[in-house]
C-alpha positions as CSV (number, residue, x, y, z in Angstrom):
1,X,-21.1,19.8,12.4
2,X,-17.9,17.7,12.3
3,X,-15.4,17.0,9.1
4,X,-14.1,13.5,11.0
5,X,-14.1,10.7,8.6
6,X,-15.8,7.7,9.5
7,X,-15.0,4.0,9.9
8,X,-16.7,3.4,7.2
9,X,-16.0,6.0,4.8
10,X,-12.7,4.9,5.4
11,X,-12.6,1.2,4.3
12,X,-15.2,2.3,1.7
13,X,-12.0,4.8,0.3
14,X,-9.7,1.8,0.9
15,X,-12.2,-0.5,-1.2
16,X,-11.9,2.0,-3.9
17,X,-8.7,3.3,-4.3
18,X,-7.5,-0.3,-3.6
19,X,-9.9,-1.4,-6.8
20,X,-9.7,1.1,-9.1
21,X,-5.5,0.8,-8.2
22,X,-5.3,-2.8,-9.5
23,X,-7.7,-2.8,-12.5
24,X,-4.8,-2.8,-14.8
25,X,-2.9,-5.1,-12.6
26,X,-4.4,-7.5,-11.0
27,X,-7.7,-9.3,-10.7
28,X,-6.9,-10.2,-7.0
29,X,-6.2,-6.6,-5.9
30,X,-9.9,-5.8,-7.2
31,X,-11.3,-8.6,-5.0
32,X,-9.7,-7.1,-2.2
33,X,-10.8,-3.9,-3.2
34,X,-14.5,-5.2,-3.3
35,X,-14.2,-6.7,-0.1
36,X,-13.3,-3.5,1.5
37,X,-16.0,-1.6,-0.2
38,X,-18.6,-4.4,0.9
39,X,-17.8,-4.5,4.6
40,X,-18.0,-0.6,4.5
41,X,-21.7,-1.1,3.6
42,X,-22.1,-3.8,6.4
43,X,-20.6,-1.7,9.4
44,X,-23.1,1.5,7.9
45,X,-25.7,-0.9,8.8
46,X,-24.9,-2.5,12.0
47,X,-23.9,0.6,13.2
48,X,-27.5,2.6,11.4
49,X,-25.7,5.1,9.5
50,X,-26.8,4.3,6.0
51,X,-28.7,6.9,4.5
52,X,-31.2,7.0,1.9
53,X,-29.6,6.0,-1.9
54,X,-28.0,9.5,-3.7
55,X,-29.8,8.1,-7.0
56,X,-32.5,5.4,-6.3
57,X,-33.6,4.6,-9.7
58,X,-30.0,3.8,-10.4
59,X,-29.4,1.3,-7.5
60,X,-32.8,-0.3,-8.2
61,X,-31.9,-1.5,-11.7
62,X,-28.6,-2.7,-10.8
63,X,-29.7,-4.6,-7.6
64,X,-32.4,-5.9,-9.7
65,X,-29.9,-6.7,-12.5
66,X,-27.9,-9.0,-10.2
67,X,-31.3,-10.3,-8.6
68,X,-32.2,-11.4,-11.6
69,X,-29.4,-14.1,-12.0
70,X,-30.1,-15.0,-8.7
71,X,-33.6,-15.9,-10.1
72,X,-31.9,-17.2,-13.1
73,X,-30.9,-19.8,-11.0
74,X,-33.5,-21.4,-10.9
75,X,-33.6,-22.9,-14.5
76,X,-30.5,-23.2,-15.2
77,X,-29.1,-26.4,-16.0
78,X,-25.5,-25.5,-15.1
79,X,-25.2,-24.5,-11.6
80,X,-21.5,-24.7,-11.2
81,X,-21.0,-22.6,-13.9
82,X,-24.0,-20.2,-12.6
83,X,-22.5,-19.7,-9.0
84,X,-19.4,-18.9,-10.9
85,X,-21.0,-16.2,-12.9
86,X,-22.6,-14.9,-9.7
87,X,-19.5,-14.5,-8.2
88,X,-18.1,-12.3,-11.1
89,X,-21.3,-9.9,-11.5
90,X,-20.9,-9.4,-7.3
91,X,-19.7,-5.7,-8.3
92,X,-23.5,-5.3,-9.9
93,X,-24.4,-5.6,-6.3
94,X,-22.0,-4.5,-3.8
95,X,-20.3,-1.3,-5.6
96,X,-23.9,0.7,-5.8
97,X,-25.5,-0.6,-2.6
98,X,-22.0,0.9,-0.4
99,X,-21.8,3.6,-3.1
100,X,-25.1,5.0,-2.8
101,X,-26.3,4.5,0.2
102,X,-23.1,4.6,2.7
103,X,-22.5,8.2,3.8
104,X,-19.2,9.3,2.4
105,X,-17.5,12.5,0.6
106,X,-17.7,11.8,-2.7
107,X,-17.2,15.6,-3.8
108,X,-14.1,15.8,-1.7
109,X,-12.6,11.9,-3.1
110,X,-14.1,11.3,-6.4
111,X,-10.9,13.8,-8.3
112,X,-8.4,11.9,-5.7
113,X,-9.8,8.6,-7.0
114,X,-9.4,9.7,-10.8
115,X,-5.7,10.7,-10.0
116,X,-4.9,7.2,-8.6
117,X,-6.8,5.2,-11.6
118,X,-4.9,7.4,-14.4
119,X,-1.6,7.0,-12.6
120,X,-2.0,3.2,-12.2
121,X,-2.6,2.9,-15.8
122,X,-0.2,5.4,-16.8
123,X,1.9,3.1,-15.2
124,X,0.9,-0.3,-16.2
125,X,0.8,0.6,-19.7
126,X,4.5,1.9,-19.5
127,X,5.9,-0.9,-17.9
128,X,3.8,-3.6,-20.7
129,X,6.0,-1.2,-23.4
130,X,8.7,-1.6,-21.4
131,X,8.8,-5.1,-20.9
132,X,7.3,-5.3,-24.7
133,X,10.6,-4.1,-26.1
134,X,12.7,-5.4,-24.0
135,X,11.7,-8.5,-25.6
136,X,11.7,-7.8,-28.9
137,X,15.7,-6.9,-28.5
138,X,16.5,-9.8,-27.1
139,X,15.3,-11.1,-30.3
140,X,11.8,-12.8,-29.3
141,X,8.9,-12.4,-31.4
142,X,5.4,-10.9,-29.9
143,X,1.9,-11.2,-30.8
144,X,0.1,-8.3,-30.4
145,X,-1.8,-9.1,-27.2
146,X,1.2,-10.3,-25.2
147,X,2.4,-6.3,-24.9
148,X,0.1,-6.1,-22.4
149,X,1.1,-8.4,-19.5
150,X,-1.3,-7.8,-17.0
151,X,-4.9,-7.8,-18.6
152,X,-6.4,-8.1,-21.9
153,X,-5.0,-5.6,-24.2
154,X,-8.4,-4.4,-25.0
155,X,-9.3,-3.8,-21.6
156,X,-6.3,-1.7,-21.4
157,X,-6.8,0.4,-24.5
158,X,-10.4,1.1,-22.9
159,X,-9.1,2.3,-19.6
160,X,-6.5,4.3,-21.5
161,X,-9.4,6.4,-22.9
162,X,-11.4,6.8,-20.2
163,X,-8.2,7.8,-18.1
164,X,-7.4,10.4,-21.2
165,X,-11.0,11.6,-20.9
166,X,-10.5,12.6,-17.2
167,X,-7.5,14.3,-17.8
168,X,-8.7,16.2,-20.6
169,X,-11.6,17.3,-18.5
170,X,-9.6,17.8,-15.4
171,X,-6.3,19.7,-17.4
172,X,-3.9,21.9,-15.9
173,X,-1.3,24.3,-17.8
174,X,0.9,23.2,-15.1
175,X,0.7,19.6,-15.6
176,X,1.3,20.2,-19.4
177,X,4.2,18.0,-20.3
178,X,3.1,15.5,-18.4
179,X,-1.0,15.1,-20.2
180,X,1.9,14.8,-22.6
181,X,4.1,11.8,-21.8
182,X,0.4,10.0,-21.2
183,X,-0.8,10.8,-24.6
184,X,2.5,9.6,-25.9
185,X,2.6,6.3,-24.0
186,X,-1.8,5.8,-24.6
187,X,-0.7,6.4,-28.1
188,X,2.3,4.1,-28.2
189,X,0.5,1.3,-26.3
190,X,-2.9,1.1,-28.6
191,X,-0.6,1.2,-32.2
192,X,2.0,-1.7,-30.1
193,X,-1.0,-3.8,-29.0
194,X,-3.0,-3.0,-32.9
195,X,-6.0,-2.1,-30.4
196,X,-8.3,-0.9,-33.1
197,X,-10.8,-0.4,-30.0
198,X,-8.1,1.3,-27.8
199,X,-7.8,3.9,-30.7
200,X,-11.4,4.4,-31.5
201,X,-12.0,5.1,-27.9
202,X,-9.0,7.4,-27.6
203,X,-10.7,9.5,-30.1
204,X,-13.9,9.3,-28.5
205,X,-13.0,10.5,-25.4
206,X,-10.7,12.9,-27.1
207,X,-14.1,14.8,-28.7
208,X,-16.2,14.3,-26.0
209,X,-13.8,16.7,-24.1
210,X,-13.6,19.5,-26.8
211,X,-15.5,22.4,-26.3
212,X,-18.6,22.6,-28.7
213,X,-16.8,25.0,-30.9
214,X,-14.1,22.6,-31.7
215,X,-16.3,19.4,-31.8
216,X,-18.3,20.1,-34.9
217,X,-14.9,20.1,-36.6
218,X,-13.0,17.3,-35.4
219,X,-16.3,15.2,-35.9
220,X,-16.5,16.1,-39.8
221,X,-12.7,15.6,-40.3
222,X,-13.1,11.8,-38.5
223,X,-16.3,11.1,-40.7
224,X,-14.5,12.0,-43.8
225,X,-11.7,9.9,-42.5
226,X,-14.0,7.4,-41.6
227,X,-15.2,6.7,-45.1
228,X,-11.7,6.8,-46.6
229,X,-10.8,4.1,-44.1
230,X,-13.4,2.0,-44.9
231,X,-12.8,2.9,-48.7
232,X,-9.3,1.8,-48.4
233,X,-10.2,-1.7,-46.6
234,X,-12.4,-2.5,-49.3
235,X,-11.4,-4.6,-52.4
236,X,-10.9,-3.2,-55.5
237,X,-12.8,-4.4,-58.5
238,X,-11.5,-7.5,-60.9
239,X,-8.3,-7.8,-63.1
240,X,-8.6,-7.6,-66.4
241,X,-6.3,-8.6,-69.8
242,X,-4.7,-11.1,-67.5
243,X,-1.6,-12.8,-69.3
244,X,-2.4,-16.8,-70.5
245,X,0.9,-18.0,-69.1
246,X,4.3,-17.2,-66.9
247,X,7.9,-16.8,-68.5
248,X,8.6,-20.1,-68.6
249,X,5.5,-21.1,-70.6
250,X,3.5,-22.8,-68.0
251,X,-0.5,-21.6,-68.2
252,X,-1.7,-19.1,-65.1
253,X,-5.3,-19.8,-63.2
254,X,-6.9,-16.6,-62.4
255,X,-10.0,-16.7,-60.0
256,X,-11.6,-13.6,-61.4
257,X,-14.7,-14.2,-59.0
258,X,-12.7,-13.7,-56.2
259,X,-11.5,-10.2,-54.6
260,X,-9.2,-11.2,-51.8
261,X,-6.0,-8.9,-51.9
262,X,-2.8,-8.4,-50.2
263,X,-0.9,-5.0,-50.0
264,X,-3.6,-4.0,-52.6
265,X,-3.1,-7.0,-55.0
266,X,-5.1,-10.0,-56.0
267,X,-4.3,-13.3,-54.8
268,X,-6.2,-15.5,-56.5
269,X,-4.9,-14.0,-59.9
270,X,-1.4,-15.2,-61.8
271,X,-1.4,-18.6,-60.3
272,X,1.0,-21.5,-61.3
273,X,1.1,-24.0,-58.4
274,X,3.4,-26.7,-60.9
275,X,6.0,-24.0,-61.5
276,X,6.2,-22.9,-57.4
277,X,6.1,-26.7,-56.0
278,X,9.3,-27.6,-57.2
279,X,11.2,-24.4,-56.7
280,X,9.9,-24.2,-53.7
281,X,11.6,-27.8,-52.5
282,X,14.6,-26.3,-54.1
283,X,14.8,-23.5,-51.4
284,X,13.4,-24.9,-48.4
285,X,13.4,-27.8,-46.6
286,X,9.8,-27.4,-45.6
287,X,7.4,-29.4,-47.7
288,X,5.4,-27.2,-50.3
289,X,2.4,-29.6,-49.0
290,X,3.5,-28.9,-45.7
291,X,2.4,-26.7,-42.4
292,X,4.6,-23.4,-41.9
293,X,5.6,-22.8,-38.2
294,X,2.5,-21.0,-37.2
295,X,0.5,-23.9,-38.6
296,X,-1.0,-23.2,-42.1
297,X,-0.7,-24.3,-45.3
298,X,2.5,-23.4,-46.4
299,X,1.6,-23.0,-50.0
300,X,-0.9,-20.8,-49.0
301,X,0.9,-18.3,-47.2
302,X,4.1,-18.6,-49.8
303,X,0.8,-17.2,-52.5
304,X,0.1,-14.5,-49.9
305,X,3.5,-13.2,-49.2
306,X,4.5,-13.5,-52.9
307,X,1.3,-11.0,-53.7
308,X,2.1,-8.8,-51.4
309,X,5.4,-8.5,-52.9
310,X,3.2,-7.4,-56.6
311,X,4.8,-10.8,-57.8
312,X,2.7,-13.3,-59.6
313,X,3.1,-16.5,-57.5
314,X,5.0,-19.1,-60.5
315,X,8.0,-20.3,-60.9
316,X,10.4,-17.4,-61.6
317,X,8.9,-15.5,-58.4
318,X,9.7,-18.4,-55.8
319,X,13.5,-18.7,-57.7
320,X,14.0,-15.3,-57.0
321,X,13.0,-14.9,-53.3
322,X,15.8,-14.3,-51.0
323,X,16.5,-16.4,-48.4
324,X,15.3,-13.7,-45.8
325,X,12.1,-13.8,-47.7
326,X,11.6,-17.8,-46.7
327,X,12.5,-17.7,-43.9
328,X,9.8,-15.2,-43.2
329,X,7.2,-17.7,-45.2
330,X,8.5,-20.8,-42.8
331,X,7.8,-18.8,-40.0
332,X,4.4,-18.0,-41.4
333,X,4.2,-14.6,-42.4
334,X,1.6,-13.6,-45.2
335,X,2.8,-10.3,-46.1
336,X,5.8,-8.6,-46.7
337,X,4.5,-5.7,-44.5
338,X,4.9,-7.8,-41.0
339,X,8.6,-7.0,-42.0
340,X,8.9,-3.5,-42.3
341,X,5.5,-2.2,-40.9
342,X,4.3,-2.4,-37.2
343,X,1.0,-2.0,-34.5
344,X,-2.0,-0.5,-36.3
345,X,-0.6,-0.4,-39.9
346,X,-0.5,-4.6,-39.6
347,X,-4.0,-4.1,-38.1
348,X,-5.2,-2.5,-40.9
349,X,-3.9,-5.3,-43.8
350,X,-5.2,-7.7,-41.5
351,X,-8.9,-5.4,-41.7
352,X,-8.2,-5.1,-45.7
353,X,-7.4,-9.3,-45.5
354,X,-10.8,-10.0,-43.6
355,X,-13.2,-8.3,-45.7
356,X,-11.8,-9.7,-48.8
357,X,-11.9,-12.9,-47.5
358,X,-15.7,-12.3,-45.9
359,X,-16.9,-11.6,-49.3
360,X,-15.4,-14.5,-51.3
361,X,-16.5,-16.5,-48.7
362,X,-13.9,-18.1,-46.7
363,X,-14.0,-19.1,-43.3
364,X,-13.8,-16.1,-40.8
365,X,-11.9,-18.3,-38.0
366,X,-9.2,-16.1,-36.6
367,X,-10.5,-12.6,-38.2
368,X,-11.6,-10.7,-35.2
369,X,-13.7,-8.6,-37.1
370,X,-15.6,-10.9,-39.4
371,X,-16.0,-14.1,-37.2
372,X,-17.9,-11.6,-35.3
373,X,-20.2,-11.6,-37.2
374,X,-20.6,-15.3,-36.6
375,X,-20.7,-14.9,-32.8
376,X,-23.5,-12.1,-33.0
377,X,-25.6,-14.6,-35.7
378,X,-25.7,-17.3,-33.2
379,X,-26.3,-14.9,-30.4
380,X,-29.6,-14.0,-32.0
381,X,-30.5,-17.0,-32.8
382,X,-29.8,-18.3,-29.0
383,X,-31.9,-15.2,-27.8
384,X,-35.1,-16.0,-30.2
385,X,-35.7,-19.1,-28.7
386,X,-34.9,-18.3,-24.5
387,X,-36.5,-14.7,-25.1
388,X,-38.8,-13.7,-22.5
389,X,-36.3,-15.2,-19.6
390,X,-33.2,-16.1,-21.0
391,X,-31.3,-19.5,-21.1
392,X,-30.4,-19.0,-17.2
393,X,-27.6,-17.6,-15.5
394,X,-25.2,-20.6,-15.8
395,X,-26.2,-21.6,-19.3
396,X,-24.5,-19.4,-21.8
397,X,-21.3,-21.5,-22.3
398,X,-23.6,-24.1,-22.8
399,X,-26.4,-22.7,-25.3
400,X,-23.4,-21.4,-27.4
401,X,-21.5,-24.8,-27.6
402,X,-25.0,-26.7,-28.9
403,X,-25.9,-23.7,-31.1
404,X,-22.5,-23.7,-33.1
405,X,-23.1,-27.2,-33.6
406,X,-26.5,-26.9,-34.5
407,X,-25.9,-24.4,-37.3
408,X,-22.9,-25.7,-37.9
409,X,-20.9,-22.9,-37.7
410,X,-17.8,-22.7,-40.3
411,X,-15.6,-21.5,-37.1
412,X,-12.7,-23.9,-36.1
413,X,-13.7,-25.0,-32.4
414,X,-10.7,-22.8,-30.7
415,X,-12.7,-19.7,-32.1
416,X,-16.3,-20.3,-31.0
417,X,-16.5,-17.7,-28.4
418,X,-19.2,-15.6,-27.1
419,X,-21.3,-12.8,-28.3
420,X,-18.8,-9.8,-27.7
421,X,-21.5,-7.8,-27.4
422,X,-22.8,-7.5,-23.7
423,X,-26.5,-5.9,-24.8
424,X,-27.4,-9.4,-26.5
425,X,-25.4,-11.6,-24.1
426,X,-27.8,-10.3,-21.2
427,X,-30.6,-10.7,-23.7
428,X,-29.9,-14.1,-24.0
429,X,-28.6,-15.0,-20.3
430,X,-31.5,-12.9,-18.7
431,X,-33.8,-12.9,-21.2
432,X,-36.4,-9.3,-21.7
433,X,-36.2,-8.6,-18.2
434,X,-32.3,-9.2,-18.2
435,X,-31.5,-6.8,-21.2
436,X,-34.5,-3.9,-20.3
437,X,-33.2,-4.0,-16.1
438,X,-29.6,-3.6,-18.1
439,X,-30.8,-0.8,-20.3
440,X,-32.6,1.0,-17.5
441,X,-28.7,1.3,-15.9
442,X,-28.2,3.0,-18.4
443,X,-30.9,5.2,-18.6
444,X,-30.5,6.0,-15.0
445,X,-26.5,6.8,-15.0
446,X,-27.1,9.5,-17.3
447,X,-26.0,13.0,-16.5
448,X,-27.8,16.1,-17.7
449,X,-26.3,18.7,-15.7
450,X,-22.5,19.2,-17.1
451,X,-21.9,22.1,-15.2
452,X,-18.8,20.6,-13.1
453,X,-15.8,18.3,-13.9
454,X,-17.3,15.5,-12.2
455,X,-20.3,15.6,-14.3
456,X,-18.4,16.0,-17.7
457,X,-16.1,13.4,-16.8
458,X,-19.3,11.1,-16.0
459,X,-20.5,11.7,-19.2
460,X,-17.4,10.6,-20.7
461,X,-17.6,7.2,-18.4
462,X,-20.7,7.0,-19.2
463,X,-20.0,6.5,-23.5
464,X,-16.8,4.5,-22.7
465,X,-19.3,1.7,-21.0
466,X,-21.8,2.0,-23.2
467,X,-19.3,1.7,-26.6
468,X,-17.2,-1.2,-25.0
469,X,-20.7,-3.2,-24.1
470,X,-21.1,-2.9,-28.3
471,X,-18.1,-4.6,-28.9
472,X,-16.9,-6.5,-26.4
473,X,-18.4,-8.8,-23.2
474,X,-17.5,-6.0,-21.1
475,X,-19.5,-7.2,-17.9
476,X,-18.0,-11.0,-18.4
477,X,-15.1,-10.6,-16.9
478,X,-13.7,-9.0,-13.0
479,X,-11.4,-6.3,-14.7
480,X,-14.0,-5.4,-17.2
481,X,-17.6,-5.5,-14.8
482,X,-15.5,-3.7,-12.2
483,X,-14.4,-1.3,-14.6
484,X,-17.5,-0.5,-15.6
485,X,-19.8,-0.7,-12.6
486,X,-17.4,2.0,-10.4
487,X,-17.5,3.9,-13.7
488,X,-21.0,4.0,-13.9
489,X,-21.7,4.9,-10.2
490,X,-19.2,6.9,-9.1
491,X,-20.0,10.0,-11.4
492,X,-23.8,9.2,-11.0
493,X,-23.7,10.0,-7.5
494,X,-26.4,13.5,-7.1
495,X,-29.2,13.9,-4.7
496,X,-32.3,15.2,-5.3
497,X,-32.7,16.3,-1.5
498,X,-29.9,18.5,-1.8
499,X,-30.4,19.9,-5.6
500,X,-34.1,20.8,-4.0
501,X,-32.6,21.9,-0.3
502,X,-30.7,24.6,-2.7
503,X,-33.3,25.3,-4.9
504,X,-35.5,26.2,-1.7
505,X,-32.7,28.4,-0.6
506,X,-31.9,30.3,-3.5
507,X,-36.1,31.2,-3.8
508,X,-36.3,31.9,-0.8
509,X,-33.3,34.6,-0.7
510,X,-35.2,35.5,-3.9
């Protein structure tokens, strides 16, 4: 018996350590990656030392996943766009088929691979900080999103946690302070980047690697949390004994059907739009009927930042604003809280913001949260009528353009995106077959035996996939399918011949 490593085992390692190394870099460094992992699987062939797949059932549903768009080829209406789609769901295909079935180590390489993702991230997260605030000294203004430089910042926050999870599984007294400096900067990057999803995965992985003693606990303290989160996001009732009119004697309109609040107050209450036009022109040279820098109505968001001040928006309110307090409104800010709070607390008025403005009705363009709502409406209604085969494999851009405008949708064109929800975009793409072959992956990845690291950590993986493919178009994208598919398979990797080889032995020393 011989511990050389083969030619192929070799590019296969390259191919991974090469992919799961850029995943928080760089789309072209995963190509590469791929590339190396599929000529591993072609020189196993040429050269007859494939063996038979570790898990079959595994590599059947995700060879027959990507089949299936090549089928779905054949009624689309799109092909450009279909080829394209091929080319991004090539993972589906290559990473199980050289994972599976070419002969390589995984026991010995699988913990060297985890080291080299968590390290990469660890390290592309701290240089997006780094570069974030080095920005923001020299006086420029950032969104959110554009503290991560590299990929989308929920990609990131999703890598984060299923980095954490490893280490958490893998932890080493000796590597103490440093599980620290990655919580720290996983911590700093998600409230920086306001990734809602980023956090709720952090926690996730974060129970998921408690022992069962400490699980039941942490679980009941987030579910009580949980509801007074959603308590706190919620509008309060009406105002009542509302006063008639301001100081200065002009009458106030109060919308008392409405709930919308900012910073806990209601802004459709105390209004006196003739008293704030003409103060208003008094302190700015921006039209009161005019856009403010980020493009809205400028009225609008001088009612908004005045209630979230607790000031009723008339005349004496706008005279005494200070001049720090319009420039803040010309530049577009609704609240008084983008000024002194930061990451997730902003996230959270925005949250508070949405749902108020979901229940009076207004148009969800631009809330994350609510105008999903929208995406996931037309999804179904896509889905009902392509539902035993799908729309085809280049035709989802398409279907959702003509059904936005068939029901037409409330959502400004610049928001009409996709499902975010990966379960009903195959059901819709693929059709039954699509959505049940997608399940079945699944169904198949799923590890029973937790008795080693590798497992636990698969288990993790496992729930990190499966969450992000509720919320976002995980498998639409290079970063994310990759992501996901060398998630999926590299802790699914067990075989049956050797679990029974050491059955047999153990019976018969019995």
């Amino acid at each position: 018996m011989t511990n050389s490593v083969s030619t192929s085992e070799k590019i296969l390692l390259s191919g991974l350590f090469i992919s799961v190394a850029s995943l928080a870099w760089s789309p072209f460094g995963t190509s590469v990656g791929m590339g190396f992992i599929a000529l591993s699987w072609f020189i196993s062939l040429f050269t007859r030392q494939l063996i038979s797949p570790t898990n079959k059932f595994l590599l059947a549903s995700m060879v027959g996943l990507f089949a299936w768009h090549i089928v779905g080829l054949l009624w689309t209406d799109n092909i450009p766009e279909g080829l394209a789609t091929l080319q991004i769901k090539l993972p589906l295909f290559i990473v199980p088929m050289s994972l599976l079935t070419v002969k390589w180590n995984s026991k010995l390489w699988i913990e060297r691979i985890l080291q080299v993702f968590v390290i990469s991230i660890f390290f592309a997260a701290s240089a997006g900080l780094f570069i974030g605030f080095y920005k923001t000294q020299s006086g420029v203004s950032l969104q959110p999103s554009q503290w991560s430089p590299f990929i989308s910042h929920i990609r990131m926050g999703i890598l984060l946690a299923l980095g954490w999870g490893g280490i958490l599984v893998y932890k080493s007294d000796k590597y103490r302070f440093l599980i620290l400096i990655y919580a720290i900067v996983a911590g700093v990057y998600v409230w920086q980047t306001q990734s809602v999803t980023g956090a709720g995965m952090l926690f996730i992985t974060t129970v998921l690697s408690l022992q069962n003693k400490w699980r039941f606990s942490v679980v009941t303290i987030s579910i009580v949390s949980g509801f007074w989160l959603m308590w706190t996001i919620i509008p309060g009732p009406p105002l009542t004994s509302l006063p008639s009119h301001t100081t200065w004697g002009a009458p106030y309109t109060h919308h008392m059907d409405r709930v919308l609040e900012e910073n806990g107050n209601k802004v459709w209450s105390y209004l006196a739009w003739d008293e704030m036009r003409p103060e208003w022109n008094s302190k700015s040279e921006i039209d009161f009927d005019s856009k403010d820098f980020k493009g809205q109505d400028i009225q609008y968001t001088l009612m908004r930042y005045l209630t979230s001040m607790g000031e009723p928006k008339d005349g004496l309110a706008v005279k005494n604003l200070r001049l720090k307090d319009v420039l803040a409104i010309e530049s577009g800010n609704t609240s008084i809280n983008q000024e002194i709070s930061s990451g997730l607390s902003l996230r959270l008025d925005e949250l508070r913001f949405e749902v108020g403005n979901f229940i009076d009705g207004g148009n969800p363009s631009g809330n994350s949260v609510t105008q999903r709502w929208e995406y996931f409406k037309v999804g179904l209604y896509i889905a009902k009528e392509n539902l035993l085969f799908g729309v085809g494999t280049g035709d989802l851009p398409d279907a959702f353009h003509r059904a936005y405008a068939e029901l037409d949708t409330r959502l400004f064109p610049q928001f009409r995106h996709r499902t975010h929800n990966q379960f009903l975009a195959w059901l819709i793409a693929g059709g039954i077959i699509g959505l049940l072959l997608f399940v079945l992956t699944f169904i198949f990845s799923w590890q029973k035996d937790l008795s080693t690291k590798t497992n636990k950590t698969g288990r993790i993986a496992w729930w990190v996939v499966v969450i992000s493919c509720l919320a976002e178009d995980t498998f639409e994208t290079q970063a994310g399918i990759t992501f996901a598919v060398i998630a999926i398979v590299l802790f699914s990797l067990y075989d049956r011949r050797v679990q029974s080889f050491s059955s047999g032995k153990r019976r018969a020393a019995g």
